[in-house]
MIDREN-540868 format. One record per residue (C-alpha): residue in one letter; y, z, x. Coordinates in Angstrom, 2 decimals. Each point is the difference from the previous one (the first is absolute). Layout:
N
R   type         Y         Z         X
R      A         Y         Z         X
...
//
This chain:
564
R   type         Y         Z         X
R      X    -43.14     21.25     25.38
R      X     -3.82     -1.04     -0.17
R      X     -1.11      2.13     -3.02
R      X      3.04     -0.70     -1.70
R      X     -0.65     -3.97      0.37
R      X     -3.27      0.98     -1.02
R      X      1.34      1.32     -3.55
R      X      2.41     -2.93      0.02
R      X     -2.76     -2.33      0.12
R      X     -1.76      1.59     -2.88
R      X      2.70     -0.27     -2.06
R      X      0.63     -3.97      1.12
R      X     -4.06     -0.63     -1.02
R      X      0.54      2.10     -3.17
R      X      2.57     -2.27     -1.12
R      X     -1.48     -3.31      1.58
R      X     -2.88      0.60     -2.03
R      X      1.68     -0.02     -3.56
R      X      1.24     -3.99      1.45
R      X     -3.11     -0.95      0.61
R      X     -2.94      0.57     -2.20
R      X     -0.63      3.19     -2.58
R      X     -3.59      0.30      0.55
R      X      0.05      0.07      3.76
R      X     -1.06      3.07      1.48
R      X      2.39      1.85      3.28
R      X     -2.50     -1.17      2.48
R      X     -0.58     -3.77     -1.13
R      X      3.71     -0.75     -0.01
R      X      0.61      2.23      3.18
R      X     -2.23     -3.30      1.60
R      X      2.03     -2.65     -1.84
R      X      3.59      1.86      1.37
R      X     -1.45      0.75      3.39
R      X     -0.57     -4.10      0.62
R      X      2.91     -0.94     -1.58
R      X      2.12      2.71      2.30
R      X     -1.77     -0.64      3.36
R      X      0.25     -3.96     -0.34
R      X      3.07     -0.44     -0.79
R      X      0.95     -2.56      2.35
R      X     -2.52     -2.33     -1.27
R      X      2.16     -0.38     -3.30
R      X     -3.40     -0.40     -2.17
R      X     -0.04      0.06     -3.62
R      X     -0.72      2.83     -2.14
R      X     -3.28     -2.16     -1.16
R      X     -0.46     -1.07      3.97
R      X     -0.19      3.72      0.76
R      X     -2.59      0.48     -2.84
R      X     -1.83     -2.88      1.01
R      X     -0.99      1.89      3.19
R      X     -1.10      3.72     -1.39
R      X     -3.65      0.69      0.19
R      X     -0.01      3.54     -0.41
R      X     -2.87      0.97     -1.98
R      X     -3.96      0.45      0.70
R      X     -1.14     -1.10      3.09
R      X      3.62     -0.90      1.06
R      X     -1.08      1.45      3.72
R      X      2.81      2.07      0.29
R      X      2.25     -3.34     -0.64
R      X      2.17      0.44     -2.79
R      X      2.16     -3.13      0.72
R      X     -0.90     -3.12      2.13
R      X      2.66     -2.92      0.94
R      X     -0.20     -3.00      2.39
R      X      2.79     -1.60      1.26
R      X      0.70     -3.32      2.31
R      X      3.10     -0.17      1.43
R      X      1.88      2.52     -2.57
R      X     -1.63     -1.77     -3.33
R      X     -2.61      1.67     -2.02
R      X     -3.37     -1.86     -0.39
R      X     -1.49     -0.52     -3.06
R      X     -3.54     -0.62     -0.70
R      X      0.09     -3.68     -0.75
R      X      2.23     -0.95      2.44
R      X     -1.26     -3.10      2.82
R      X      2.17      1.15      2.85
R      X     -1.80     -2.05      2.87
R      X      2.44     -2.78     -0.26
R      X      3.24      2.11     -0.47
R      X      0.65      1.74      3.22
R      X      0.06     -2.09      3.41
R      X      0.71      2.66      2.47
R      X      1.97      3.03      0.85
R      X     -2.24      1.72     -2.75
R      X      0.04      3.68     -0.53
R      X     -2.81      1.79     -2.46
R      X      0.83      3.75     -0.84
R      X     -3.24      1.68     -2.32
R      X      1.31      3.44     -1.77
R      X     -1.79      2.53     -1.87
R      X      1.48      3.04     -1.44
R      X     -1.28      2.81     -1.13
R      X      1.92      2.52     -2.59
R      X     -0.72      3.27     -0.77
R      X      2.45      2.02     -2.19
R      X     -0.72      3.23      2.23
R      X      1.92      2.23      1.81
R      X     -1.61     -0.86      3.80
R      X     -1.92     -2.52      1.95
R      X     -3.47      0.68      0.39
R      X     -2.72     -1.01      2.42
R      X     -2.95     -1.57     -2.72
R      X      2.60     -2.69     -1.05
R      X     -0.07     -1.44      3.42
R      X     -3.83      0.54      0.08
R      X     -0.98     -2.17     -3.03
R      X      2.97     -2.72      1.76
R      X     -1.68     -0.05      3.12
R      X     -3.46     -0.41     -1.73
R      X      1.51     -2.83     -2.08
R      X      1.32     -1.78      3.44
R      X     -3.03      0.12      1.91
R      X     -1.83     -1.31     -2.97
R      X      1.89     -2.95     -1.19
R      X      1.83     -0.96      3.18
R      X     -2.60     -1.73      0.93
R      X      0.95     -3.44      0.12
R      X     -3.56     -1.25     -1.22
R      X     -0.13      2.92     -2.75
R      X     -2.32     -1.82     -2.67
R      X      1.76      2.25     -3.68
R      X     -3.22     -0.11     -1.12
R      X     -1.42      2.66      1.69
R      X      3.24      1.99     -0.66
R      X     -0.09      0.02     -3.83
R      X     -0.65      3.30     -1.89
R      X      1.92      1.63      3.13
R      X      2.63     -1.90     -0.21
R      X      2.02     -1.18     -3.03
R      X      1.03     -3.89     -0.73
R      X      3.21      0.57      0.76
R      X     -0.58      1.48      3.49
R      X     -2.19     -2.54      0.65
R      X      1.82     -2.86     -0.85
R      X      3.06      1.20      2.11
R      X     -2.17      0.40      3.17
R      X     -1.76     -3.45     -1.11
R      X      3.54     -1.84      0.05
R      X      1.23      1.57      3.17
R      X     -2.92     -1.09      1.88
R      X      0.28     -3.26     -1.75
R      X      3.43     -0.40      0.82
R      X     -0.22      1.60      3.89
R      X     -2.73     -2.87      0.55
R      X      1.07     -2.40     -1.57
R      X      3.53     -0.03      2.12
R      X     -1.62      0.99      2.85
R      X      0.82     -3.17      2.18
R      X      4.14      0.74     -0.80
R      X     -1.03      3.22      2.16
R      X      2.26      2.36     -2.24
R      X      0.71      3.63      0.62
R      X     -1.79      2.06     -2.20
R      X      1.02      3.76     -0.88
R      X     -1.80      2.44     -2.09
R      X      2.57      2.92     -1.34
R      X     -1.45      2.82     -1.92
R      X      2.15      2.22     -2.15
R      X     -0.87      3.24     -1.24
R      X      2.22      1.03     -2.42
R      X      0.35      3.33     -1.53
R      X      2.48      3.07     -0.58
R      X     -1.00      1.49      3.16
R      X      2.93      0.90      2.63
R      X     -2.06      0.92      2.94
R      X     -3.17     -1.65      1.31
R      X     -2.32      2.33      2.02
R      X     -1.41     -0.76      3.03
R      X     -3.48     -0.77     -1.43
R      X      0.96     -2.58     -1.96
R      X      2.02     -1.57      2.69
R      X     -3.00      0.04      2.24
R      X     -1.84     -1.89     -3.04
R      X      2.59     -2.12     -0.43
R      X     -0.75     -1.35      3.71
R      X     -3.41     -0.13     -0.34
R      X      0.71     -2.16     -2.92
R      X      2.17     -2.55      2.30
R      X     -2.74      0.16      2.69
R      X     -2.45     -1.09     -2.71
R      X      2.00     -2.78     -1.52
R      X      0.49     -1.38      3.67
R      X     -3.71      0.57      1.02
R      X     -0.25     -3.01     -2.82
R      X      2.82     -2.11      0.91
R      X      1.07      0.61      3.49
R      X      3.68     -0.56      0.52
R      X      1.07      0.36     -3.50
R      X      3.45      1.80     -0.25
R      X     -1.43      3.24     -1.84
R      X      2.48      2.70     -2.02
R      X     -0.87      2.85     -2.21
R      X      3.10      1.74     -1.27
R      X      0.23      2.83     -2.23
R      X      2.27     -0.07     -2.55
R      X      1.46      3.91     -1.49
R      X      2.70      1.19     -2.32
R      X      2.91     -0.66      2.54
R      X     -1.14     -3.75      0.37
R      X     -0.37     -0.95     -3.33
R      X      3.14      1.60     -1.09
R      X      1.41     -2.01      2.72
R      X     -1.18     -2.98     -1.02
R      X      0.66      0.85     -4.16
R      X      3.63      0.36      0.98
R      X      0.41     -3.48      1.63
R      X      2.50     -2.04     -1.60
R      X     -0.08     -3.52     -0.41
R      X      3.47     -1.84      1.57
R      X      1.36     -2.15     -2.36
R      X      3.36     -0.63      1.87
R      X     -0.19     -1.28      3.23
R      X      2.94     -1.07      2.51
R      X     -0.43     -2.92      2.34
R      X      2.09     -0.75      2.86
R      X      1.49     -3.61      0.72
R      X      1.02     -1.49      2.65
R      X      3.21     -1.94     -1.40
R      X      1.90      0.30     -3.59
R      X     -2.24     -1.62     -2.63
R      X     -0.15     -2.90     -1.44
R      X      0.64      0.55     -4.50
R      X     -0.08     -2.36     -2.34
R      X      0.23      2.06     -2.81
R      X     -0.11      3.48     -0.33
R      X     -3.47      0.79      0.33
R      X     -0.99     -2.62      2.16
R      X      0.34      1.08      4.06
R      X     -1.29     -2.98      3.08
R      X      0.19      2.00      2.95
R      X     -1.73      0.26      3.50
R      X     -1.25      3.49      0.98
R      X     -1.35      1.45      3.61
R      X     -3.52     -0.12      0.49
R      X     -0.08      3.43      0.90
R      X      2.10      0.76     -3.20
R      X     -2.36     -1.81     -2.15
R      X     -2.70      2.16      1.84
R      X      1.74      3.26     -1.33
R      X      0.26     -1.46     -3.60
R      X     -3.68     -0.87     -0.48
R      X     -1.07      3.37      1.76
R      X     -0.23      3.58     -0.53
R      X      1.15      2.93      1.98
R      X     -3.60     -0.10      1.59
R      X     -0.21     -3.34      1.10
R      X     -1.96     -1.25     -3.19
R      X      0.74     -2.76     -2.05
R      X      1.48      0.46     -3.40
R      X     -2.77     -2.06     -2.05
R      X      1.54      0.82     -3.44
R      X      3.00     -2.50      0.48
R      X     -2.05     -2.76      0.58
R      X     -0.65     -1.87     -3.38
R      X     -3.51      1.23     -0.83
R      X     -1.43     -3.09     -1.49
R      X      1.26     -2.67      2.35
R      X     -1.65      0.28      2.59
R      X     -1.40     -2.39      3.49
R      X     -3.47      0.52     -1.08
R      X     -0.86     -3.00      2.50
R      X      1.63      1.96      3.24
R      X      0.16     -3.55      1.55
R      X     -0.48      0.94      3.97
R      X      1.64     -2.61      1.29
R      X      2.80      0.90     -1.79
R      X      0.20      3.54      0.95
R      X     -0.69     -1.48      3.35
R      X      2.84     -1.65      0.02
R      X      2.70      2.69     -0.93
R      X     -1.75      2.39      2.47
R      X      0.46     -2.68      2.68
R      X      3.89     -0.44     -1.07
R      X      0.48      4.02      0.21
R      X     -2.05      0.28      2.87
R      X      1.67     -2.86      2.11
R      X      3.29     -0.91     -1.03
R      X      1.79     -2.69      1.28
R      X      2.93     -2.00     -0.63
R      X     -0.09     -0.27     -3.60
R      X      1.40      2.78     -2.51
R      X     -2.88      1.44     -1.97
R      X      1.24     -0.73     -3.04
R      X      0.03     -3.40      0.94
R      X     -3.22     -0.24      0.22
R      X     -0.96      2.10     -2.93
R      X      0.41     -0.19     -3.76
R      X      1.03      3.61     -0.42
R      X     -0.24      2.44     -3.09
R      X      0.59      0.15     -3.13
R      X      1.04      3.85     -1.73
R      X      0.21      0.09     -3.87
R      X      1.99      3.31     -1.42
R      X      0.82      2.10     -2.71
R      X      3.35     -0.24      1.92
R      X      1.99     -0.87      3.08
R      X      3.41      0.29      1.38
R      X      1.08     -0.54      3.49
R      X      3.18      2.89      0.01
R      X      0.33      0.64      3.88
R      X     -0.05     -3.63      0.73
R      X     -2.96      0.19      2.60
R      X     -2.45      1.73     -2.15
R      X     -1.61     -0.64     -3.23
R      X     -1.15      2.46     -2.57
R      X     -2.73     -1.06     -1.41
R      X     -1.77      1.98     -3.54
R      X     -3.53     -0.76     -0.16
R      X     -1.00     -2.54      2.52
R      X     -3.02     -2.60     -0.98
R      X     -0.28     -2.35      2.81
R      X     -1.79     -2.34     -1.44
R      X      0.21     -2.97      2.83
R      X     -0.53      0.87      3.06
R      X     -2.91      2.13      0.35
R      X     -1.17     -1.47      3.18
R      X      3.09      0.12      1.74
R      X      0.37      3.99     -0.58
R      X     -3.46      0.38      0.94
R      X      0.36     -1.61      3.07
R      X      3.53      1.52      0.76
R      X     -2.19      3.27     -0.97
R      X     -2.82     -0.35      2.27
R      X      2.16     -1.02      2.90
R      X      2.66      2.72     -0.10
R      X     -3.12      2.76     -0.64
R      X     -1.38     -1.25      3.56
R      X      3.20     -0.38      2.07
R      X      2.39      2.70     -1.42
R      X      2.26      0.31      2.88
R      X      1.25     -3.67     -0.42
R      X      1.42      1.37     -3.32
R      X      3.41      0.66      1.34
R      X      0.22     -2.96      2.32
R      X     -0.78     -2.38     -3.01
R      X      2.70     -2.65     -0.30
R      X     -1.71     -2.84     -2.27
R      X      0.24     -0.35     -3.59
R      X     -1.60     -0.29     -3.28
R      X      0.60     -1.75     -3.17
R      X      0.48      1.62     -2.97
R      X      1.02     -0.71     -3.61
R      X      0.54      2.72     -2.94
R      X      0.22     -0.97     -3.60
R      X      0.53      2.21     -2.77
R      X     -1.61     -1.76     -2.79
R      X      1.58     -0.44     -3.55
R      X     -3.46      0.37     -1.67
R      X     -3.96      0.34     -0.07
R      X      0.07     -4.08     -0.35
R      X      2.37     -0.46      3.11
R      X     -1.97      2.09      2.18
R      X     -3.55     -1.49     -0.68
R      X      1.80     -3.10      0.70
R      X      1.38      0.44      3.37
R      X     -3.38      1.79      1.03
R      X     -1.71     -2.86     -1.06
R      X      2.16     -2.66      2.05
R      X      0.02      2.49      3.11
R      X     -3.17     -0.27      0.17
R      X     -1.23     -3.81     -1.18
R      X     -0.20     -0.92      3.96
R      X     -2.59      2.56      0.72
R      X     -3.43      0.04     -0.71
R      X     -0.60      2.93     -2.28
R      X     -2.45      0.58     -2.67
R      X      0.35     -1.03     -3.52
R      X     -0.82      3.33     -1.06
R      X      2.83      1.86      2.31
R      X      2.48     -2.44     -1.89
R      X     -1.66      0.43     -3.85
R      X      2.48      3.37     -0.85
R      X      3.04     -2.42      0.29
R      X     -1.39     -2.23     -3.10
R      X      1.82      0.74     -2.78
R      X     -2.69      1.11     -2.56
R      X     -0.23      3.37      2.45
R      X      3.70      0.23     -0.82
R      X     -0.74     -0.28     -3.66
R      X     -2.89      2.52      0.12
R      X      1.92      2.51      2.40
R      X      2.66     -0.05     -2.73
R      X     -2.10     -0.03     -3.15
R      X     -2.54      3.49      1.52
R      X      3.21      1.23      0.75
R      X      1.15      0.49     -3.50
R      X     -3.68      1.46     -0.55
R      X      0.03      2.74      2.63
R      X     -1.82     -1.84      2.60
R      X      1.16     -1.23      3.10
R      X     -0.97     -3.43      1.26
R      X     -0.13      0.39      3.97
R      X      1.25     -3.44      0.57
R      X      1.40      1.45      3.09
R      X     -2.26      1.73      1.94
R      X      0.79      3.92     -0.42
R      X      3.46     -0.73     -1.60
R      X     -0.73      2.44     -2.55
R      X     -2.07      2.30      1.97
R      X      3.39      0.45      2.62
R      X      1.76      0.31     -3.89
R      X     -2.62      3.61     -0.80
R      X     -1.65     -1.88     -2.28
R      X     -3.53      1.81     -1.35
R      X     -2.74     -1.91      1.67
R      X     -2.13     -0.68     -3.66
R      X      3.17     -1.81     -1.02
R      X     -0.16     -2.15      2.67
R      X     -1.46     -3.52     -0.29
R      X     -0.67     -2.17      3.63
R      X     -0.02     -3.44     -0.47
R      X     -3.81     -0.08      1.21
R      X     -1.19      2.61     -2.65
R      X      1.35     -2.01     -2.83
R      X     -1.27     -2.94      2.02
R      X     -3.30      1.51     -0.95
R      X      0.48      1.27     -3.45
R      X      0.73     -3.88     -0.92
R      X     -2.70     -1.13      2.05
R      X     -2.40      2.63     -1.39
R      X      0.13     -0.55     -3.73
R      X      2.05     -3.63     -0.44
R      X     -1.98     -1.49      2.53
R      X     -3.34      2.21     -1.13
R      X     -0.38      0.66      3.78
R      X     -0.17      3.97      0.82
R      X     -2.39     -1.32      2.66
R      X      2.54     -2.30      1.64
R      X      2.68      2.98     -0.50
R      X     -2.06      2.59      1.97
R      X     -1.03     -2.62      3.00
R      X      3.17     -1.61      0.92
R      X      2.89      2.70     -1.08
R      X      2.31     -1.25      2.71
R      X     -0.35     -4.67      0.24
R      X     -0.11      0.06     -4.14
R      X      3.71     -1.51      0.00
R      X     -1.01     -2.68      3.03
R      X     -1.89     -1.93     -2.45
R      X      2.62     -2.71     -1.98
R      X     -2.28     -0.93     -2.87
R      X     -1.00      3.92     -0.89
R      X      3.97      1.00      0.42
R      X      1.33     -2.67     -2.28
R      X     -2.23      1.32     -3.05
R      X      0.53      3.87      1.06
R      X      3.75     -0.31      0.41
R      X      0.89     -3.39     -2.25
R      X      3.55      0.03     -1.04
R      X     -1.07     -0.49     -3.40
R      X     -1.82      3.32     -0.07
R      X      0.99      3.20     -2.38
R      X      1.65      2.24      2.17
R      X     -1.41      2.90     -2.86
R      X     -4.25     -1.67      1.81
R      X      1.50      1.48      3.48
R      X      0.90      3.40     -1.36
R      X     -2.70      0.49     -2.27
R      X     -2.70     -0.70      2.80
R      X      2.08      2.02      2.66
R      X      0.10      2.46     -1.99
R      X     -3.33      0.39     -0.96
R      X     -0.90     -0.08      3.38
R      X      1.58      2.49      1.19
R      X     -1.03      2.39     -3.09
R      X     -3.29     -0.73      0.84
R      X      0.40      1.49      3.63
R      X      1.40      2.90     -1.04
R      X     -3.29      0.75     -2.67
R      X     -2.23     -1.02      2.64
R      X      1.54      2.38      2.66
R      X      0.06      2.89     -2.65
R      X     -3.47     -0.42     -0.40
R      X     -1.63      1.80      3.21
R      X     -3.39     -2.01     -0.95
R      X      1.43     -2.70      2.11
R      X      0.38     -0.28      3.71
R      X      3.12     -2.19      1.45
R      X     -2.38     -2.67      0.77
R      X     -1.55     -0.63     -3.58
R      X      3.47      0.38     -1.30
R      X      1.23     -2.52      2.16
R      X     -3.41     -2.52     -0.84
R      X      0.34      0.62     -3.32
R      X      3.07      0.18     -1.53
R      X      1.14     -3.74     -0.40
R      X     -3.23     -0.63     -1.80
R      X      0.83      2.88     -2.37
R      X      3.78     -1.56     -0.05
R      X     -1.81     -3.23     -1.58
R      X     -2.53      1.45     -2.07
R      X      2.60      1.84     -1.41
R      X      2.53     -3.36     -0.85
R      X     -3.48     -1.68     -0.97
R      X     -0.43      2.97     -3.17
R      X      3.17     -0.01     -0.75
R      X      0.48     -3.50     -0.36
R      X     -3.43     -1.07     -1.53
R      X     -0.85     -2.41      2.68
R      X     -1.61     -0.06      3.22
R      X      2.27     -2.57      1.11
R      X      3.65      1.90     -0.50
R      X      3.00     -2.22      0.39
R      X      3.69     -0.06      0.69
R      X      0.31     -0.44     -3.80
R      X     -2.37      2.22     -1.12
R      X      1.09      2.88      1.89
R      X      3.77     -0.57     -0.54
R      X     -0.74      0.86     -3.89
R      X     -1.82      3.42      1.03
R      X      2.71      3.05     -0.31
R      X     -0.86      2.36      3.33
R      X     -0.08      3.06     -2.27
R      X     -3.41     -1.63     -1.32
R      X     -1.93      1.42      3.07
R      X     -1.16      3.23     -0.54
R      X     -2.51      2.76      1.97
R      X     -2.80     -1.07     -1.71
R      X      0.52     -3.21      0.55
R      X      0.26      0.11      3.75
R      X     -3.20      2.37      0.15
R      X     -1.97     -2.12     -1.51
R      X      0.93     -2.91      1.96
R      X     -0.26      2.53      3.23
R      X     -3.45      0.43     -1.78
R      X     -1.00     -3.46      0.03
R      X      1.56     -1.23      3.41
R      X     -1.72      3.00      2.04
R      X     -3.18     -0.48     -1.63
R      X     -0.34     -3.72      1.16
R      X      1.57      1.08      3.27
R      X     -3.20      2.33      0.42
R      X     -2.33     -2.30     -1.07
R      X      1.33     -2.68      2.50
R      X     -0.24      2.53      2.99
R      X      3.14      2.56     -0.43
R      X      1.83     -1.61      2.91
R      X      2.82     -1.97      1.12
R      X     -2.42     -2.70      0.77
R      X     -1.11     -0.26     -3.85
R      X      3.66      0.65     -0.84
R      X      0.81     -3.29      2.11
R      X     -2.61     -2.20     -1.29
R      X     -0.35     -2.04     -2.94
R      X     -3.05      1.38     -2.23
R      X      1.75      3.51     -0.71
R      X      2.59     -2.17     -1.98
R      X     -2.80     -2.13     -1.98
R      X     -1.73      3.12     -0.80
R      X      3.49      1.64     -1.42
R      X      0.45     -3.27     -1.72
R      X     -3.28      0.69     -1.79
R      X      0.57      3.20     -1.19
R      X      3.47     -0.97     -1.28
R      X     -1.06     -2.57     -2.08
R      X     -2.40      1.93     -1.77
R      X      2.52      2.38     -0.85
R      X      2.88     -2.52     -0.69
R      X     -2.81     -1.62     -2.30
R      X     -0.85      3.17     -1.97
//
């Protein structure tokens, strides 16, 4: 069965391939589809998985690096002292990808060189760079940034591994490495949780043939309550509830909880509290005591009386609840079948886009949750969703909506990447773009001007757009490593809107009149030109790509040509 998964698989990347970019060679996608297979419960984003590749020189033998706290991908900018209280858990993967037919022993070598080096919690990157790319550096910089910095919240930290290839058997040399690799990693941070898994043929065709659930059944406890047809009020089982927001292995099912609403704040004493209810029950239903959940659906009916069939869940209120329910069912399983309390919970089928923004909005006006997490309800994301829609791009409003759908991923556009494309040439800050991609919709005054309801819907597909065009000609160019191509391309974005619209101050106005067709190849290499020229002269890193004077000297150059 292993060789033929092993000609299955080629044929699945073969075909993967034409969705995802022409120019990409076997091997480079091979490390895109390996992170997107093997963290698959982490529900990222086709651009979150591309945010963590570093494959390329000096990548260590790390073609992908994530960081995670508590299930949620960090990003670069992110403050996260403040956010987490206690109970926190901090999982570091790397993955490695090779489109080969076995494992081999030199992979695990150049890992275990790369972990003895950079574990080091007082690593100083500087004497690191030339062997190490940005990338890689940066990745091991925010871990140990991160690790210290929540240090006093004594989390569990694990450090998985993968090795991914189209191997089907792993010889006993490499297994041998792969514990010397362990030994190494703990030698640095005794009693870290270590794993290093390898990843074949049969694996990944296991995990290619997953299927996401859209129908779900829950079980109630009486008849429910309906006060129209696609409204249910009902109280379900703790344990039941369990089963519905978990997989066959125990896990929970992260894709039906609404992706941008979210308990950033993960208030402790409020967790504290539920815990304490589950924990210690006394007189008092739960319920009672708690405000339950809220389920939006495609569709619901209730046609056994004490069930409810339920077509693609969001709960969108409630997140806390679950988790808790989660976390206290995962540690005391065998109370699942003596469970007699109960649980909240309300299912509305929305009549439209408008109704459900609305009732995720008031589900979720009592609890503290950041403005950003809330932004995708506003109704100018509804307007652009709609309007990129009728262009061929596909406004991610809701976080992987269209990447569950088999949309391509360069016709996908996340809220924070056109977040940046606005910010980037409207706002003549590629700097500001490249520093903070993830806190640029926190800020009230820089939102209002980026997503105004006055604005020309044709401003957010134009620069969208040309955003993403520009990726894909930087990519095909094999000049560029990912890091440059990540430092660089919002400032080409902008010097490209600053050409086309004769002013090094581009507006909403002035860019609404621009027809997208007017960008053309040489066009975008000359503003590549331009932008990666200053970049070198300002240092070539992300550091220069951060600061300030790489955009003044852009500015410079622009206006001499805009002038001539």
């Amino acid at each position: 069965m292993s060789k033929n998964n092993q000609i299955l698989l080629e044929e699945i990347i073969k075909q993967e391939l034409e969705n995802y970019e022409e120019d990409s060679s076997v091997s480079d996608f091979f490390e895109f589809y390996a992170s997107l297979q093997v963290l698959k419960d982490f529900e990222l984003s086709f651009e979150e998985v591309e945010s963590g590749r570093c494959g390329e020189s000096h990548d260590g033998g790390a073609d992908s690096i994530y960081l995670f706290v508590n299930g949620e991908l960090v990003k670069e900018d992110e403050d996260i002292k403040d956010k987490y209280k206690k109970n926190v858990d901090i999982e570091f993967i790397l993955i490695q990808a090779k489109y080969e037919n076995s494992f081999n022993e030199e992979t695990l070598l150049k890992l275990s060189r790369l972990c003895r080096s950079l574990f080091d919690l007082d690593f100083d990157r500087t004497e690191f760079e030339g062997r190490y790319n940005d990338k890689v550096l940066s990745a091991f910089e925010l871990f140990k940034t991160t690790y210290l910095g929540l240090i006093t919240k004594k989390p569990k930290l694990k450090i998985t591994i993968h090795y991914v290839s189209k191997g089907i058997d792993v010889h006993p040399n490499v297994e041998n490495q792969a514990n010397d690799l362990r030994k190494d990693i703990i030698e640095k941070l005794p009693g870290t949780i270590v794993e290093v898994s390898f990843v074949g043929s049969d694996q990944l065709m296991k995990l290619a043939q997953e299927r996401v659930n859209d129908v779900f059944r829950l079980r109630i406890s009486e008849n429910p309550l309906s006060t129209t047809p696609q409204v249910f009020i009902a109280l379900a089982n703790l344990a039941e509830y369990y089963k519905f927001i978990t997989d066959e292995e125990g896990k929970l099912i992260k894709h039906i909880f609404e992706s941008n609403v979210r308990d950033y704040q993960r208030k402790a004493n409020i967790n504290n509290e539920i815990q304490d209810t589950l924990e210690n029950p006394g007189t008092e239903e739960f319920w009672w005591l708690n405000n339950g959940v809220t389920i939006l659906a495609s569709e619901a009916s209730a046609p056994g009386g004490k069930e409810l069939v339920i077509h693609n869940p969001e709960i969108v209120n409630g997140l806390q609840t679950s988790n808790e329910i989660f976390r206290y069912f995962s540690r005391n399983n065998h109370k699942l079948d003596h469970e007699k309390r109960d649980v909240l919970i309300r299912v509305i089928v929305p009549e439209n886009e408008e109704t459900r923004d609305k009732i995720i909005r008031a589900t979720n006006s009592q609890t503290p949750i950041p403005k950003a997490s809330l932004r995708a309800t506003d109704q100018v994301h509804r307007q652009i969703e709609e309007f990129l829609k009728l262009k061929g791009l596909f406004y991610d409003r809701r976080k992987n909506y269209y990447k569950n759908e088999g949309k391509k991923p360069k016709d996908i556009i996340s809220i924070p990447f056109m977040s940046q494309c606005l910010m980037s040439s409207l706002m003549q800050k590629p700097d500001y773009a490249r520093a903070r991609p993830s806190t640029l919709l926190e800020d009230d005054d820089s939102y209002n001007k980026l997503f105004h309801k006055n604005n020309d819907l044709n401003t957010y597909y134009i620069l969208s757009s040309w955003g993403r065009n520009i990726e894909i000609v930087l990519k095909a160019n094999k000049k560029f490593t990912a890091t440059e191509i990540n430092d660089i391309k919002f400032y080409v974005l902008y010097a490209v809107t600053a050409q086309l619209t004769q002013s090094i101050y581009p507006n909403n106005n002035s860019v609404a009149k621009l027809d997208v067709k007017q960008i053309t190849d040489e066009c975008i290499n000359k503003s590549i030109h331009l932008a990666f020229d200053s970049y070198k002269e300002k240092g070539g890193n992300d550091r220069a790509a951060k600061g300030p004077s790489l955009v003044e000297s852009l500015k410079e150059k622009l206006r001499t040509i805009i002038k001539s």
